[in-house]
C-alpha positions in Angstrom: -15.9 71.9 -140.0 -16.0 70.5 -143.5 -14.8 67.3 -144.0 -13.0 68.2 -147.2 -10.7 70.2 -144.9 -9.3 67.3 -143.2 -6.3 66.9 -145.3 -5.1 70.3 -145.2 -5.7 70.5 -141.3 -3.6 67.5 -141.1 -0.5 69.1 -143.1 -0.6 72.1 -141.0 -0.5 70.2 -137.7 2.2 68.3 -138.6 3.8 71.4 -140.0 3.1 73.1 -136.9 4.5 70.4 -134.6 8.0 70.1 -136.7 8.4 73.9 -136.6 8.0 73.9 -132.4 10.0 70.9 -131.9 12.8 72.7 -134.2 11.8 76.0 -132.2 12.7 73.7 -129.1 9.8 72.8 -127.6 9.8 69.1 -126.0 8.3 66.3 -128.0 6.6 65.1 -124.2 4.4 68.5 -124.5 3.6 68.0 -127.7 2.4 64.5 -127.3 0.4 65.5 -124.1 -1.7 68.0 -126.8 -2.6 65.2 -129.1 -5.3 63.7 -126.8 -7.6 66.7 -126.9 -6.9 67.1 -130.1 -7.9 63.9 -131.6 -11.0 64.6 -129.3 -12.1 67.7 -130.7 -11.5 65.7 -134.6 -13.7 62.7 -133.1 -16.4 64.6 -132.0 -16.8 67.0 -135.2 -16.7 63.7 -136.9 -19.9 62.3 -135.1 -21.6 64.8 -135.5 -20.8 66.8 -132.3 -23.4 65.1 -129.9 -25.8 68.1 -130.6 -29.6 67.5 -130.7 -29.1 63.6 -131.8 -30.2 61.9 -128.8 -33.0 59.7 -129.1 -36.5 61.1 -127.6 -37.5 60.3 -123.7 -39.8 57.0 -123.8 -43.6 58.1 -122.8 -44.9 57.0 -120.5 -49.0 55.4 -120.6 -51.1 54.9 -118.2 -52.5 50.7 -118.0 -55.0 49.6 -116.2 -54.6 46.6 -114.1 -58.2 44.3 -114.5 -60.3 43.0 -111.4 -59.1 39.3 -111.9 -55.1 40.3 -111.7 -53.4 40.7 -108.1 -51.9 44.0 -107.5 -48.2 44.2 -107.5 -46.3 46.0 -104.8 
């Protein structure tokens, strides 16, 4: 989604939402669609959460000298 876009999403959602309340749909339903929506614009807006997580940590191998005491 291009960013640039934003604006024009927003006018037809709000378009959309006046012409089903006037249609008759409740304002309740409508509200109860607004959490996944602003979601969905969250997420594009990170980035999506695709391929950006950090790296594992290796893991080495130490050795442990003569002098120390092991560790359980």
């Amino acid at each position: 989604m291009n960013k640039d876009h934003y604006p024009f999403y927003g006018v037809a959602l709000v378009a959309g939402a006046a012409l089903a309340v006037w249609a008759g749909m409740p304002v309740a339903f409508l509200l109860f669609l607004v959490c996944p929506l602003m979601m969905f614009f969250m997420m594009k807006g990170m980035g999506g959460m695709h391929g950006n997580a950090p790296a594992a940590p290796t893991t080495t191998q130490t050795t442990v000298s003569a002098d120390e005491p092991k560790r359980l």
